[in-house]
Structures are given as C-alpha cells and as structure tokens.
Backbone as CSV, one residue per row, in Angstrom:
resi,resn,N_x,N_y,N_z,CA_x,CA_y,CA_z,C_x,C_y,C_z
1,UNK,12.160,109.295,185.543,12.551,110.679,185.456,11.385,111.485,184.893
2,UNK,11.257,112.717,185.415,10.148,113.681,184.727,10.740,114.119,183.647
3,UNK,10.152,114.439,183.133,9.921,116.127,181.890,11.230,116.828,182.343
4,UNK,11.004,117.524,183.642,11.705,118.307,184.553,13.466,117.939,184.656
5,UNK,13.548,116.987,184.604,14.986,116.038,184.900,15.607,116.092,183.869
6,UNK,14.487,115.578,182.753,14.988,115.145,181.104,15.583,117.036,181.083
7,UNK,14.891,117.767,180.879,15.266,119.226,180.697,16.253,119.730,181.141
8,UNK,16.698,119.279,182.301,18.090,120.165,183.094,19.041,119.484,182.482
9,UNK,18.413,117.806,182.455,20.272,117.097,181.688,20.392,117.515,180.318
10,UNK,19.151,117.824,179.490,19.582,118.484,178.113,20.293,119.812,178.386
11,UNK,19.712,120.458,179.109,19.970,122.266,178.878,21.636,121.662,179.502
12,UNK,21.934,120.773,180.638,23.283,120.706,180.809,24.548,120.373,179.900
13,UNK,24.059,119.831,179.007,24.651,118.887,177.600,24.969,120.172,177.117
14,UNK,23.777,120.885,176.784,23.886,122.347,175.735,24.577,122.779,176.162
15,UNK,24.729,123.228,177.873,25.601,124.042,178.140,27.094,123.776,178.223
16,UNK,27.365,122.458,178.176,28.746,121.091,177.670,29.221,121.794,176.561
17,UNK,28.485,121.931,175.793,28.671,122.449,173.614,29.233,123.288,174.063
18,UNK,27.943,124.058,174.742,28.236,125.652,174.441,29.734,125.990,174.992
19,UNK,29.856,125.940,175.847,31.320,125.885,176.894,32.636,125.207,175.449
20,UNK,32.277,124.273,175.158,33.540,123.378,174.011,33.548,124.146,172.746
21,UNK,32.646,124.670,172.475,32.875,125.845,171.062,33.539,127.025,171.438
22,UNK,33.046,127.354,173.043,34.005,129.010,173.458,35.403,128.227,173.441
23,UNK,35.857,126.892,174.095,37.140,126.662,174.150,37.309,126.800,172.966
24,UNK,37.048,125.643,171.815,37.693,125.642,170.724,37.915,127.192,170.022
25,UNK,37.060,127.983,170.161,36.944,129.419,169.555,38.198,129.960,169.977
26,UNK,38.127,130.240,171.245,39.232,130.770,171.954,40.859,130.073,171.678
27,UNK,41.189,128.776,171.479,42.403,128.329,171.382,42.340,129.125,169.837
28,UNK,41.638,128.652,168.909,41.624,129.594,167.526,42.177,130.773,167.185
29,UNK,41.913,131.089,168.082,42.051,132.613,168.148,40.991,133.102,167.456
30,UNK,40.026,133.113,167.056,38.593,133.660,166.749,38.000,134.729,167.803
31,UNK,37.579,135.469,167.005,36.667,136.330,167.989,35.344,135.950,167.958
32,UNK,35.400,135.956,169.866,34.243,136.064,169.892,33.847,136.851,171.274
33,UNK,32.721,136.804,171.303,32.012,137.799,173.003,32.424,136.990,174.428
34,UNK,32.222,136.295,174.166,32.879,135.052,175.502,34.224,134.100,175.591
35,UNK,34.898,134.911,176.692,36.122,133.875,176.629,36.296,133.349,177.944
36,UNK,36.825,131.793,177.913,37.168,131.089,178.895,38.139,132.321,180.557
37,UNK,37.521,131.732,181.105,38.072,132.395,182.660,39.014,131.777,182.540
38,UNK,39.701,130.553,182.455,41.334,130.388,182.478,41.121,128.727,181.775
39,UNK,42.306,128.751,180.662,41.535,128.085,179.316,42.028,126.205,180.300
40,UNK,43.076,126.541,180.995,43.318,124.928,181.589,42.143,123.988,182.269
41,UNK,41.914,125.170,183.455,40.776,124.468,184.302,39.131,124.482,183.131
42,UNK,39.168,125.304,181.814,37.747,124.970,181.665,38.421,123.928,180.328
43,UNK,39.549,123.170,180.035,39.797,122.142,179.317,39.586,120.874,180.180
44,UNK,39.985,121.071,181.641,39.509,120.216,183.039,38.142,119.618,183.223
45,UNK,37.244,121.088,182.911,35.821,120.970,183.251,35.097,120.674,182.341
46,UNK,35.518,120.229,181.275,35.048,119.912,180.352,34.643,118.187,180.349
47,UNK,36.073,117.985,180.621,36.273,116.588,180.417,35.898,115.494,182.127
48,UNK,35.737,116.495,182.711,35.099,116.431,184.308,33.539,116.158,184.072
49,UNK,33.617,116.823,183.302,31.733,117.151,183.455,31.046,115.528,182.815
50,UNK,31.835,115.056,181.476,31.331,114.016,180.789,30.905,112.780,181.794
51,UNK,31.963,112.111,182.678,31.404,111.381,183.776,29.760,111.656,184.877
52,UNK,30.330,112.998,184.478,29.134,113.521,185.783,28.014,113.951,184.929
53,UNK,27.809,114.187,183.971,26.358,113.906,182.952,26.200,112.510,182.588
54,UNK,27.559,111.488,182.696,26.189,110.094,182.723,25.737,109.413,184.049
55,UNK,26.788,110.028,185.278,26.164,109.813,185.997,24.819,110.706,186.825
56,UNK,24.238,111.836,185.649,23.269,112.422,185.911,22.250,111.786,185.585
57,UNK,22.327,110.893,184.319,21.512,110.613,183.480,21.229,109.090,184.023
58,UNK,21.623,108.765,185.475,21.846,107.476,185.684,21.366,107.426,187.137
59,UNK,20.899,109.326,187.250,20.278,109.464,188.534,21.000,109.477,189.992
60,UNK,22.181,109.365,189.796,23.307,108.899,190.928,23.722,110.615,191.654
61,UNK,23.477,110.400,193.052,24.087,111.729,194.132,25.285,112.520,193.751
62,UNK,26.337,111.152,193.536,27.829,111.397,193.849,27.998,112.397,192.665
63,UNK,27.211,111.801,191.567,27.920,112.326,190.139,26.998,113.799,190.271
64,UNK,25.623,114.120,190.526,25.537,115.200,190.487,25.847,116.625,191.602
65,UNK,26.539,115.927,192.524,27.244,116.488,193.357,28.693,117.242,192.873
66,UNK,29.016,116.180,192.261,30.311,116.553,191.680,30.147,117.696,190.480
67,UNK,29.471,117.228,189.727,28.585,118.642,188.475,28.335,119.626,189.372
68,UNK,27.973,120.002,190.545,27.435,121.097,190.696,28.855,121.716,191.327
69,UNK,29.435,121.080,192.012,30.698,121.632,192.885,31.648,122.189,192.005
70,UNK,31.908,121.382,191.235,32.905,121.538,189.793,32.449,123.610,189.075
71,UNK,31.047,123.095,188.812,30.857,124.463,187.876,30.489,125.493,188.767
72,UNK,29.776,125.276,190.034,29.702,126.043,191.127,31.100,126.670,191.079
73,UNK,32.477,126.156,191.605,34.205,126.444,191.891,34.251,127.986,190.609
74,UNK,33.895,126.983,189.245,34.374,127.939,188.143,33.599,128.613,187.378
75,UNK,32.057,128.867,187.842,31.537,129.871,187.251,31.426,130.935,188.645
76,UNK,31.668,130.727,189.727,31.396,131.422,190.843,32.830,132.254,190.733
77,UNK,34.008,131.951,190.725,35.305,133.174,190.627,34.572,133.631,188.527
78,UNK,34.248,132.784,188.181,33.770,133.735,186.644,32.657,134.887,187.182
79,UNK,32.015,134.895,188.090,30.789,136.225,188.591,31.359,136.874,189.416
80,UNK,32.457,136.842,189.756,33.245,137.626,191.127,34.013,138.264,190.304
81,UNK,34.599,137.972,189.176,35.124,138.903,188.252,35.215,139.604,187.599
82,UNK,34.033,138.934,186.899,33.146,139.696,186.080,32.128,141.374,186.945
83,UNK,32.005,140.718,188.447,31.303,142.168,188.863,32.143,142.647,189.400
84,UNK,33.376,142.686,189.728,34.630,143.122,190.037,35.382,144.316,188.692
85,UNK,35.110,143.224,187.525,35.660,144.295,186.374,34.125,145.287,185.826
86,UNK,32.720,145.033,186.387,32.081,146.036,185.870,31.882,147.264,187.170
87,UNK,32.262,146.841,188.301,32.589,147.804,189.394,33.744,148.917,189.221
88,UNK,35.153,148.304,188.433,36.198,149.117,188.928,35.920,149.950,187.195
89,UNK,35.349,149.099,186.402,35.490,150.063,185.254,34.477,150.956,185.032
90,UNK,34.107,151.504,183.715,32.862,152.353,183.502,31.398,151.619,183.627
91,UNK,31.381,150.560,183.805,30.113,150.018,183.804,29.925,148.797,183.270
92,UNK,28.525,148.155,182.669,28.283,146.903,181.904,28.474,147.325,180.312
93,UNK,29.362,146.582,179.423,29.335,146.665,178.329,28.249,145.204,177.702
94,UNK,28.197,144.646,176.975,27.473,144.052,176.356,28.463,142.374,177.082
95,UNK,29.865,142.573,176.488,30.783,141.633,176.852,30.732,141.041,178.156
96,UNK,30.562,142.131,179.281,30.198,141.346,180.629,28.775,140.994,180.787
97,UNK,27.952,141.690,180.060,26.799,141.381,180.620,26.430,140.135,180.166
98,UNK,26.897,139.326,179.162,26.768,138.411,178.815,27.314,136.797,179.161
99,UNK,28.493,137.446,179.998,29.508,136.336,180.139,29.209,136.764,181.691
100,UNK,28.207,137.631,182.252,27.344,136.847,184.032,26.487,136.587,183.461
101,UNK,25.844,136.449,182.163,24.398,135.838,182.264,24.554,134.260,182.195
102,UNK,25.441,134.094,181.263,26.363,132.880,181.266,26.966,131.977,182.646
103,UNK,27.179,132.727,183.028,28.005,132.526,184.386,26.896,131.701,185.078
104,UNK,25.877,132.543,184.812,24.715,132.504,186.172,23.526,131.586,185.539
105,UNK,23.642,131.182,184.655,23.232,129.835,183.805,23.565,128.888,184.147
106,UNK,25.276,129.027,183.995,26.452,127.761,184.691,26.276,127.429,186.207
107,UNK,25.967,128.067,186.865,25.410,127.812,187.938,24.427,127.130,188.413
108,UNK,22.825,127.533,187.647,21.648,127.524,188.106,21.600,125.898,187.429
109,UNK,21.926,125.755,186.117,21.657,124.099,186.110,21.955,123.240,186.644
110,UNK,23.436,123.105,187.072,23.767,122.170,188.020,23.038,122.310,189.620
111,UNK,23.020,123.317,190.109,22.116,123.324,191.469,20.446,122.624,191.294
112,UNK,19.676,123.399,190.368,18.738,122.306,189.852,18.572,121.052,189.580
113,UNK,20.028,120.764,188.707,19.750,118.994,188.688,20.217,118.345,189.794
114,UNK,21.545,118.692,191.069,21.686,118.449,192.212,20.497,118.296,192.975
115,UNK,19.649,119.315,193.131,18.481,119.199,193.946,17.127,118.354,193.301
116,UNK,17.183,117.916,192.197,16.036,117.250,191.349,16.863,115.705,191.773
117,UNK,17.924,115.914,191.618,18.261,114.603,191.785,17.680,113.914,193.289
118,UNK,18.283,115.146,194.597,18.212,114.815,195.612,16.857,114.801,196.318
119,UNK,15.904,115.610,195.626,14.418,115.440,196.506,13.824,114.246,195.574
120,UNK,14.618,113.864,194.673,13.490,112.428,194.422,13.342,111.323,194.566
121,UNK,12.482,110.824,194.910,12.152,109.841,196.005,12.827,108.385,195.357
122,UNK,12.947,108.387,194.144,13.206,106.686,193.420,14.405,106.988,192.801
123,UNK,15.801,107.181,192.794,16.968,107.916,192.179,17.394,106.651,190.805
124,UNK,16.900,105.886,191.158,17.445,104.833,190.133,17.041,104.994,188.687
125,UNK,17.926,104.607,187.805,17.732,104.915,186.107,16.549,104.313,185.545
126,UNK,15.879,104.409,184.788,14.653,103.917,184.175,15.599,103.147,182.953
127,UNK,16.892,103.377,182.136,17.385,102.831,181.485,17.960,101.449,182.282
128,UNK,17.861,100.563,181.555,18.397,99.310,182.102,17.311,98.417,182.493
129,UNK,16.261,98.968,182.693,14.104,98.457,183.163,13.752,97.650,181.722
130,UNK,13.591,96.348,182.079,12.777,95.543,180.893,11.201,95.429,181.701
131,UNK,10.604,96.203,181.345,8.922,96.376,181.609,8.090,94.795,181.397
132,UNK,8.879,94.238,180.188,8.008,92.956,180.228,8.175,91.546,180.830
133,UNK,9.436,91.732,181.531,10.145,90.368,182.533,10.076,91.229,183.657
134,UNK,9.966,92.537,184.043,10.268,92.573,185.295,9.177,92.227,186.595
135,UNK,7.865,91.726,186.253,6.607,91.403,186.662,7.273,90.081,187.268
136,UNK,8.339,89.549,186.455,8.706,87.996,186.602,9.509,88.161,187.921
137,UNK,11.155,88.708,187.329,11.844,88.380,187.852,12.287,89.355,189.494
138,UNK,11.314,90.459,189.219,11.418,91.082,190.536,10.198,91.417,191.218
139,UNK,9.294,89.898,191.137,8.208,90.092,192.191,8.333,89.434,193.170
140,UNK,8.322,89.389,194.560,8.790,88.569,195.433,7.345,87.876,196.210
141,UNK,6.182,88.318,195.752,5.630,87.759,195.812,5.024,86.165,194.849
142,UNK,5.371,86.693,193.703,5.648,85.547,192.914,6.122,84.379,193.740
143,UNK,7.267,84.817,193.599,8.479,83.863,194.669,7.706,82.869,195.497
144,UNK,7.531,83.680,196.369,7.139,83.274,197.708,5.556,81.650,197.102
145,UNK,4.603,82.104,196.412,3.575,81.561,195.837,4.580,80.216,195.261
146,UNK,5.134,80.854,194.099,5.919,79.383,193.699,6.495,78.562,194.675
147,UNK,7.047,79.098,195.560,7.788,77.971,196.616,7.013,77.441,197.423
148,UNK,6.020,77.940,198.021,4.626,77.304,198.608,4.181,76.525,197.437
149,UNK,3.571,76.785,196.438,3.322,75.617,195.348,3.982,74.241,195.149
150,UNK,5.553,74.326,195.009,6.135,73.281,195.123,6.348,72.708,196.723
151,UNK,6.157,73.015,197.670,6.040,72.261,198.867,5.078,71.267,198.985
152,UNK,3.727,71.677,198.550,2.758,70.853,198.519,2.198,70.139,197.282
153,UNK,3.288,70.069,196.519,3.056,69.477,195.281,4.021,68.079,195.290
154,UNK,4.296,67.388,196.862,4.672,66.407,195.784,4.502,64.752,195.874
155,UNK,4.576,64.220,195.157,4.217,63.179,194.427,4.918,62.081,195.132
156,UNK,3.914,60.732,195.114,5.055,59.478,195.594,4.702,58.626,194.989
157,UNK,5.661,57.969,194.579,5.616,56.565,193.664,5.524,55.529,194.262
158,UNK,4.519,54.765,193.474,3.948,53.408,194.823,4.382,52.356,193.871
C-alpha cells in the first residue's frame, strides 16, 4: 500500500468518529451544527462501514465497493437536501454550509479509496507477509532446483 491508501483509510476511520460523535451527540440531545439525515440508517452505516474498513485495509474490491455505495446512497440524498433547503430558503447559513461540506467529504473518500483500490495493480494485504520465510516458501523456483537436486542425488548400496 502507498502513503496514498494509508491516508484515505485513515481520513475514512476519522470520518467513522466523526459520523459516531454526531450520532451519539444527536441521540443526547446536545447541540450541535451537524445532525444525522435520519438517525436509523446512519446507526446502519455505521456499523456497515466497520466490515468494509477492514476489508479496505485488506485491499479487497467487494468491501470497498460496498463503502463507497453505502455512503455514496446516504451522503448523496444528505446534498440533495441540503441544496434543496438552501434553494427554497433565504440562502447558506453556516449550518448548511457545513453539513455539504461534510456531505461532500462523505463522498469523496470512499470514491478515492474505491478507485485506489481498483487501479492497483497488486490488491493483496501487505499484513499477513513474513519478509524473512517468504524467499523460502513462495519461490517456485526454489522448488523446482530442489526437486531436480534430489532426482540426481541418489545413492545405491552395494
């Protein structure tokens, strides 16, 4: 994984928090500037997302397919609403402008790590790689040498 990869699955994590403090805020009843678009489906997407960040972190299609479709569904009616309620009302207050910048955050990471995932050429995890047996046990040229070695190695007792 690059730099690049490591970065989208952090900023995605952050954006995991960030999303689970507006829930928790919001069931609270706390004020705050950002509230959940509809508190069921983002208690859904919450617990949706955890599978699909380790299978980000594990380099796998399916799982970052699913991350992007998921927050794509529910930050995309969150920007249709949001410019819907700064259309019919007086304008941008601070409250919307913040919760599309948000929106459009929720968006842009998952399409990034979807597409980082998908243009790269080796998708498999670097976790699970033992660097100092794997010379051994997954060279097939090795192989091949040892088994020629023992063909012509052997011995007869007279």
């Amino acid at each position: 994984m690059t730099i690049f990869s490591y970065m989208l699955t952090v900023w995605g994590v952050i954006l995991w928090l960030f999303r689970a403090v507006v829930c928790v805020l919001y069931t609270n009843e706390a004020d705050f500037i950002i509230q959940p678009l509809n508190l069921t489906f983002e208690i859904i997407l919450l617990f949706a997302t955890i599978p699909c960040i380790v299978l980000v972190f594990k380099r796998n299609i399916i799982g970052a397919a699913c991350y992007m479709a998921v927050y794509v569904s529910y930050f995309g009616t969150a920007i249709y609403n949001t410019m819907n309620s700064i259309v019919s009302t007086d304008g941008m207050n601070v409250g919307n402008s913040l919760e599309l910048f948000v929106s459009i955050i929720g968006i842009i990471i998952p399409v990034l790590t979807f597409f980082d995932i998908l243009l790269n050429k080796n998708r498999k995890s670097i976790i699970g790689k033992n660097r100092s047996t794997d010379w051994y046990y997954k060279n097939k040229d090795y192989d091949r040498k040892l088994d020629e070695r023992a063909d012509k190695n052997q011995y007869k007792i007279r």
